[in-house]
C-alpha positions as CSV (number, residue, x, y, z in Angstrom):
1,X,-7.7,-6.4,-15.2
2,X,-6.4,-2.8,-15.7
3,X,-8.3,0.1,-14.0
4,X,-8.2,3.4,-16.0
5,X,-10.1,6.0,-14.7
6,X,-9.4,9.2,-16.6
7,X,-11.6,11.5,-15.3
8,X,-11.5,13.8,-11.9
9,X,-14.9,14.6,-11.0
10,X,-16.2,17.9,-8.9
11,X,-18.2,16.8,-6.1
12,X,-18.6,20.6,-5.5
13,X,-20.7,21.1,-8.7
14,X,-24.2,20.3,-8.8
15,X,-24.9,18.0,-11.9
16,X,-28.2,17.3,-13.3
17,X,-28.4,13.7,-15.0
18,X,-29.5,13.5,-18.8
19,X,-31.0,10.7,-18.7
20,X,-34.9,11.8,-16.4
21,X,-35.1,13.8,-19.9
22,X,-35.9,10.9,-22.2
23,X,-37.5,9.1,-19.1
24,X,-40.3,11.0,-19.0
25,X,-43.6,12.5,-21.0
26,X,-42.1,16.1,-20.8
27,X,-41.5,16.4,-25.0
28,X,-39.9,20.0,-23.9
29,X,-36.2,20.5,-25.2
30,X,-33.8,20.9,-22.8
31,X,-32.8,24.6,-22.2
32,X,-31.3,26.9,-19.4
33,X,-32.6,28.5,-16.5
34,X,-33.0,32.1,-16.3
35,X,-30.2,32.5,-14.1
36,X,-28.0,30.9,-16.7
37,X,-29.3,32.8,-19.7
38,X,-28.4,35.9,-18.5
39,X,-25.0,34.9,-17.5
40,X,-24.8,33.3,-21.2
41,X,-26.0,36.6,-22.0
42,X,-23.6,38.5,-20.9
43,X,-20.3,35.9,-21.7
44,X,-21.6,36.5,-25.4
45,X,-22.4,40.4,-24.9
46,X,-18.2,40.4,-24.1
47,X,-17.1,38.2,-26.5
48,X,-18.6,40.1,-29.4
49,X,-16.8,43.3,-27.7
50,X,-13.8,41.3,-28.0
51,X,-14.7,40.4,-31.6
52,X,-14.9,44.1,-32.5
53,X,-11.8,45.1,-31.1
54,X,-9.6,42.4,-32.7
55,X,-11.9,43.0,-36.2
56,X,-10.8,46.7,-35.6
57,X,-7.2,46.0,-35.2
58,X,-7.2,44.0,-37.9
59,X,-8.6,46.5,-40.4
60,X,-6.3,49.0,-39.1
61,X,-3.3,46.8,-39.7
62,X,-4.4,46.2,-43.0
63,X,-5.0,50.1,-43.7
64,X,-1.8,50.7,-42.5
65,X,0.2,48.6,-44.7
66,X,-1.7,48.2,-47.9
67,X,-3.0,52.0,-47.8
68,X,0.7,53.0,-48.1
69,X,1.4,50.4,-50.2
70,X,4.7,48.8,-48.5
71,X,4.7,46.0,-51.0
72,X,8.1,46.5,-52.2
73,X,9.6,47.2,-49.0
74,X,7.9,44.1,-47.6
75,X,9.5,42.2,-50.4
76,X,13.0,42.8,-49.4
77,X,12.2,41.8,-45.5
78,X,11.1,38.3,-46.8
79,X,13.9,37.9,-49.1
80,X,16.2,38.1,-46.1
81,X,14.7,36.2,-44.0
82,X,16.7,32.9,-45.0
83,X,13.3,30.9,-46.0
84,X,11.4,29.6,-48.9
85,X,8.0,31.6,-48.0
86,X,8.4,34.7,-50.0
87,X,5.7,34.4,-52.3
88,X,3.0,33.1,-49.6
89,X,4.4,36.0,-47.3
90,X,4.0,38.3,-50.5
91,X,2.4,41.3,-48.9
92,X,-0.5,41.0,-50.9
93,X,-1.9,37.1,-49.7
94,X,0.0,37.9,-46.2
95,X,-2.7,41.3,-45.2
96,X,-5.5,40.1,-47.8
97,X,-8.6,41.6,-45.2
98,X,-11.2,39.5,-46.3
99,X,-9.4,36.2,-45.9
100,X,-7.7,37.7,-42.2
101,X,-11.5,38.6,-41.9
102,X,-12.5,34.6,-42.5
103,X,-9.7,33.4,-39.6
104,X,-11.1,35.9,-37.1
105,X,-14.5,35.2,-37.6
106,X,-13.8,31.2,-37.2
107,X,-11.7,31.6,-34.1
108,X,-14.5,33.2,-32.6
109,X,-17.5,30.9,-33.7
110,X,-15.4,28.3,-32.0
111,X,-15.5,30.6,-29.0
112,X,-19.0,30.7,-29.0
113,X,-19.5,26.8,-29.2
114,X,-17.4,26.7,-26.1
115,X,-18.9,29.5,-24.2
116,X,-22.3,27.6,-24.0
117,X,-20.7,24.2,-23.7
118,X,-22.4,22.7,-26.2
119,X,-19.7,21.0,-27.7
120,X,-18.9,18.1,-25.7
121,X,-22.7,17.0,-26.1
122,X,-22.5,17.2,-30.0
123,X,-21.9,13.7,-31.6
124,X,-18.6,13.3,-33.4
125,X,-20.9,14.0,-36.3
126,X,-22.0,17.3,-35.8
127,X,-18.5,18.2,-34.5
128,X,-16.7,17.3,-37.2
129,X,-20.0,18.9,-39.7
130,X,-19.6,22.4,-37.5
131,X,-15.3,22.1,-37.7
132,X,-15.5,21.4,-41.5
133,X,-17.9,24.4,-42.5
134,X,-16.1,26.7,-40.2
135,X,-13.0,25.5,-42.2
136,X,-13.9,25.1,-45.9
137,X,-13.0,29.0,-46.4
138,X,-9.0,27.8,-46.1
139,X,-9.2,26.0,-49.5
140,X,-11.4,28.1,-51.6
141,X,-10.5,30.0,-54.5
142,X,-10.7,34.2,-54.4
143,X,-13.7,33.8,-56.4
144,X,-15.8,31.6,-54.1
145,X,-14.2,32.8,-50.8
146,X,-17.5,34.8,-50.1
147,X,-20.1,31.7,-51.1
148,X,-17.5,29.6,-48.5
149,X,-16.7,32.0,-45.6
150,X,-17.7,31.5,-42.1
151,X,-21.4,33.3,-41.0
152,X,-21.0,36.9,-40.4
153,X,-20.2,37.0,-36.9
154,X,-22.7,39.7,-35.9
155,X,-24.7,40.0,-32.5
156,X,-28.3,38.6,-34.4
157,X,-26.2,35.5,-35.7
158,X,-24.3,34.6,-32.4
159,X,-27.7,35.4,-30.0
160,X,-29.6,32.8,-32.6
161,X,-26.7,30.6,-32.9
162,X,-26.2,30.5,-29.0
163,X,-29.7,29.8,-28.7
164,X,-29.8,27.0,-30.8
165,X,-27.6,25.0,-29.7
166,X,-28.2,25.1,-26.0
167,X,-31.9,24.3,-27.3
168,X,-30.6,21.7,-28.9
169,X,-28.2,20.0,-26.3
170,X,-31.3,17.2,-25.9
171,X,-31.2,16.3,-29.2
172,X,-27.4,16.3,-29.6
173,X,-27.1,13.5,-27.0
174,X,-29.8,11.3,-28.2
175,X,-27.9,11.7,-31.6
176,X,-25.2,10.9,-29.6
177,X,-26.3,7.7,-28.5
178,X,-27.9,7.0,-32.0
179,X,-24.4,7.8,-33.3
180,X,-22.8,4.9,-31.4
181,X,-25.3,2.4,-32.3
182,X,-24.9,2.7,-35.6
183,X,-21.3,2.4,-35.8
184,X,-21.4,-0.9,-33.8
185,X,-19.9,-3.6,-36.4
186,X,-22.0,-5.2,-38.1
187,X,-19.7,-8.4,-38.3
188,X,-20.5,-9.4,-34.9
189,X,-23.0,-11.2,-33.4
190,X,-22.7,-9.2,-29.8
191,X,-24.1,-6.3,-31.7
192,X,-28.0,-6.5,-32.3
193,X,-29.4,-4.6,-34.6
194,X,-32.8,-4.2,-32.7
195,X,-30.6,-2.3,-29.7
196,X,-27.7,-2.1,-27.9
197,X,-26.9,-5.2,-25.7
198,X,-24.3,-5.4,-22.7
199,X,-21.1,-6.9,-24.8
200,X,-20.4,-4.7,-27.8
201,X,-17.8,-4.4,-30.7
202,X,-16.3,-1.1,-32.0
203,X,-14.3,-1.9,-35.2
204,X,-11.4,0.6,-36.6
205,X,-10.6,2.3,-33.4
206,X,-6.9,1.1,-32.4
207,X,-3.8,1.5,-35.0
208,X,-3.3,-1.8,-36.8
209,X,-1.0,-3.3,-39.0
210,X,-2.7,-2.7,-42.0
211,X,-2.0,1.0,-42.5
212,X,-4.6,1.0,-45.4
213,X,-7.6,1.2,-42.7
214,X,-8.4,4.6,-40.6
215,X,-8.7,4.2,-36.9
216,X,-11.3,7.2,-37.2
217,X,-13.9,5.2,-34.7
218,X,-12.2,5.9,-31.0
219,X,-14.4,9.5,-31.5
220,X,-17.4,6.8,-30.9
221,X,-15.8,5.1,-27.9
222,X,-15.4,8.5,-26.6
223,X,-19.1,9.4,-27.3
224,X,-20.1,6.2,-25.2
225,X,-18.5,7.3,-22.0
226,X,-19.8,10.4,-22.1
227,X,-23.1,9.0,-22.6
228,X,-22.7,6.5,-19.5
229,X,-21.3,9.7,-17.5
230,X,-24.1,12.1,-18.7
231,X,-26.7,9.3,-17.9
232,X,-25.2,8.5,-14.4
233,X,-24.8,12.2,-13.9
234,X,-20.8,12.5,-12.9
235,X,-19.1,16.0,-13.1
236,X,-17.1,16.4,-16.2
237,X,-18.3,13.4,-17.7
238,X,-18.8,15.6,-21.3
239,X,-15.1,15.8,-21.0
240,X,-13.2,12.3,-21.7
241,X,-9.4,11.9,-22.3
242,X,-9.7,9.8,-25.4
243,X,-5.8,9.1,-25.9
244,X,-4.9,7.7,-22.5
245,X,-7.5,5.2,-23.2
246,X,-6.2,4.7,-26.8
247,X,-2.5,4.3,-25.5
248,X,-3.8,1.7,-22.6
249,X,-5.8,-0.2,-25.3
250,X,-3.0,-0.3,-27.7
251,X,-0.4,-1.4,-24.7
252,X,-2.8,-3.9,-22.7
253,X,-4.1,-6.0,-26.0
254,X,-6.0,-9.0,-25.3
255,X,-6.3,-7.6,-21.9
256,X,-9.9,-6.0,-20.2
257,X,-9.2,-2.2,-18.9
258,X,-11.7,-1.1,-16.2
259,X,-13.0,2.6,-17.7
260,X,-14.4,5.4,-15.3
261,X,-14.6,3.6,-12.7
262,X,-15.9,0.2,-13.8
263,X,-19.5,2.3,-15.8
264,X,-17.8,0.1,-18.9
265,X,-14.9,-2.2,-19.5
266,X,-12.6,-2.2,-22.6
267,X,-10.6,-4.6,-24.6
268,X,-8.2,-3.8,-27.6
269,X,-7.4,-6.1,-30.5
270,X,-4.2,-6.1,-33.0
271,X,-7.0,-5.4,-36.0
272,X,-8.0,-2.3,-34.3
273,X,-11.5,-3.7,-32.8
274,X,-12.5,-2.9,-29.4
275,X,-14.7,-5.2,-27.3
276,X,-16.9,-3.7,-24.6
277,X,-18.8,-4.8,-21.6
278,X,-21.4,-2.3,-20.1
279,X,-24.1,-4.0,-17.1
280,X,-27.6,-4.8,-18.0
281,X,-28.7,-1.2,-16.4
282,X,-26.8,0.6,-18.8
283,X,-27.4,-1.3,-21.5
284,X,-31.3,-0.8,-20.8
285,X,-30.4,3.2,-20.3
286,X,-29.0,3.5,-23.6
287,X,-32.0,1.9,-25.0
288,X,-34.0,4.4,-23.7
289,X,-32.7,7.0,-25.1
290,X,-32.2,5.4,-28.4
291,X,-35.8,5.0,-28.3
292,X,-36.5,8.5,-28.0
């Protein structure tokens, strides 16, 4: 069998386990300490000082160009530049404010999930629901950039938005979990559909020879070993290396890989399916929770 253990836990940091949350009658969400809140505070107090700045710059830049109007100047720079991107680096779509505006203010709502690291509790659902709205801006037409642009990125929106999500960290994991369970196959008979159970399937989550199918479903693999991590309360478990296991999967097939230090082992199939063993404990942990 093939140990992987791709993670390097702190033993210096204190971690609190996520699991006492769903074991007991407490039906608070779980939130921050004081201590915590005002350090939060203050992270997002300088990054929207930050946000200001570069907004400034940005505005300045674009008064300084377009409010002399260097268009045709600009013109001749990016016909000499030996490329084929003069009409997207056409003065006009290059400095266009409100769309520079759009970038900025997605760069920094990314900062934000970061900043009150939320985002390696969120489900790959909500993760790829939060990346997608922040993005859906790129594609839209002049006339529908304001209906499709990012929230304003003022200090109301980022306080509430902070909020939120650390308020909702609870409820992200037990989606999490919920997450997992539903995209167990349903063509095996491992997988009940009253719970999890100790062997499990994971279909779609290795490259396979039929290029037709998506591999999208590693995210979910991912998601369980944070869960296992999170529940067992290990350091850095939030934070997983999903490509080592990938490459290990893809290299060992047919062959069980020890994950994390034996909390789950792997095996990877040609099809792209991924068997997995967890112990009875887990299996009745991640019950729990699913019950919640």
């Amino acid at each position: 069998m093939t140990t992987l253990a791709i993670y390097d836990p702190n033993r210096a940091v204190e971690f609190q386990p996520m699991l006492p949350l769903y074991q007991t009658e407490d039906s608070h969400h779980a939130g921050i300490n004081p201590h915590e809140g005002f350090r939060m505070f203050n992270s997002l107090t300088q990054l929207l000082a930050e946000y200001r700045e570069a907004r400034s710059e940005i505005e300045s830049l674009h008064l300084a160009v377009m409010g002399k109007r260097h268009s045709q100047a600009f013109r001749y720079f990016t016909d000499g530049c030996n490329n084929s991107m003069g009409t997207t680096l056409a003065v006009d779509c290059l400095f266009d404010l409100q769309r520079a505006t759009c970038a900025l203010d997605e760069s920094f709502w990314q900062q934000v999930l970061d900043l009150t690291g939320v985002r390696n509790f969120m489900p790959t659902a909500r993760k790829d629901e939060w990346y997608n709205t922040l993005r859906q801006w790129r594609k839209a037409s002049p006339d529908r950039l304001t209906t499709l642009r990012p929230v304003a990125f003022t200090e109301e929106n980022v306080l509430a938005t902070a909020k939120g999500l650390t308020t909702e960290k609870k409820d992200y994991f037990a989606e999490m979990v919920e997450g997992v369970f539903k995209n167990l196959s349903v063509f095996h008979k491992t997988n009940k559909a009253q719970g999890f159970s100790p062997k499990m399937v994971i279909t779609n989550c290795l490259p396979c020879r039929d290029y037709k199918r998506g591999y999208d479903n590693m995210d979910y693999l991912s998601d369980l070993r944070k869960i296992i991590g999170l529940m067992q309360g290990r350091p850095g478990a939030e934070i997983v290396n999903k490509w080592a296991l990938e490459q290990s999967l893809s290299n060992n097939v047919g062959e069980w890989i020890s994950v994390d230090g034996g909390t789950l082992t792997c095996k990877g199939f040609l099809n792209g399916n991924v068997h997995i063993q967890v112990s009875e404990a887990v299996c009745d942990d991640l019950n729990t929770v699913l019950a919640y």
